[in-house]
Steps between C-alpha positions, in 0.01 A plus 500: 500500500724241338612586183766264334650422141407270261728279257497866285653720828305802341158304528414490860251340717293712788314303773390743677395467904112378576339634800194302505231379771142456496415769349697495199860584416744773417823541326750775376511500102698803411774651748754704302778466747483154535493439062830735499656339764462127300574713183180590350532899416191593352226752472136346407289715231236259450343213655263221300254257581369245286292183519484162354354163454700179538711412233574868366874553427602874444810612406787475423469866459784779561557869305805520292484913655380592794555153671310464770603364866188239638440470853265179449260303788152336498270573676201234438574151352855442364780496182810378431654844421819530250777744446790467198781711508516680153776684579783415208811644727404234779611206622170326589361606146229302316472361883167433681365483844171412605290491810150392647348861639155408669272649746642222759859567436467905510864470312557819251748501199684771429599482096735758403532731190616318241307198527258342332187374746196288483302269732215180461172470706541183697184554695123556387593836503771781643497872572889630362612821638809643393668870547708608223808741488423631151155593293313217295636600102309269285706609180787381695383209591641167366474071633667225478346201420431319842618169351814590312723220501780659588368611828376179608273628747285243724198602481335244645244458213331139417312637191600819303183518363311593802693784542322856455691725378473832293579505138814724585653247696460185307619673200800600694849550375822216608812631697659482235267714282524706701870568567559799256248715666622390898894543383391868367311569879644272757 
């Protein structure tokens, strides 16, 4: 397993090994030795799975308690997957890094506590899987808008308007909106 930093050192980037042959393939997605050993200390409570159609953008979602660590990979089709570092005491702040996570690549993200994470369908459809180090807290809950300004984030998007996206999200806060409430938690 290969697991390496990103531009955000905290964000890092598993490729795991691929056995394959003819009859199929098989990797390693979890080993807790190996995540402590790159840096990644954490304990899993909950693991999600969710599906979409091309074009969906979720995110960018994060709880302002109970912050939840992602361990993020597709497993049919493919997304451009996105972490921002909310965290006000640090140095890569209000930063972003993004990667393509597809059934091809087997590549896994891991996103930290603290950071706000969302991903868009770049294929007809993708199967997300992700394993979380804290519960989902909906009252907690909070996004950022996925095309604040200040971010800059390359989405990669011709046409806004054939995004789907949830109510929630396009009615999302700015960064900057949202500053009181991550200075208070993070």
């Amino acid at each position: 397993m290969k697991i390496t930093e990103t531009r955000i050192p905290d964000v890092k980037l598993i490729e795991p090994k691929v056995f394959g042959d003819e009859r199929g393939f098989f990797m390693e997605t979890w080993n807790e030795n190996a995540f402590r050993e790159a840096g990644i200390d954490a304990t899993f409570v909950q693991d999600n799975h969710s599906r979409s159609v091309k074009n969906t953008l979720r995110g960018l979602h994060y709880q302002i308690k109970q912050p939840q660590g992602k361990l993020v990979r597709v497993t049919r089709g493919e997304v451009f997957d996105v972490a921002v570092d909310l965290r006000t005491s640090s140095p890569t702040f209000g930063q972003w890094v993004g990667e393509i996570l597809s059934e091809d690549n087997n590549r896994m993200l891991w996103v930290p506590p603290g950071f706000a994470h969302g991903f868009l369908v770049t294929s007809e459809t993708a199967d997300f899987q992700y394993k979380c180090t804290d519960i989902y807290a909906p009252e907690h809950e909070r996004s950022i808008l996925w095309e604040d300004a200040s971010l800059n984030i390359n989405w990669g998007v011709v046409s806004p308007e054939e995004l789907l996206m949830s109510e929630k999200d396009r009615e999302a806060q700015s960064l900057e909106q949202a500053m009181a409430e991550l200075k208070e938690h993070y």
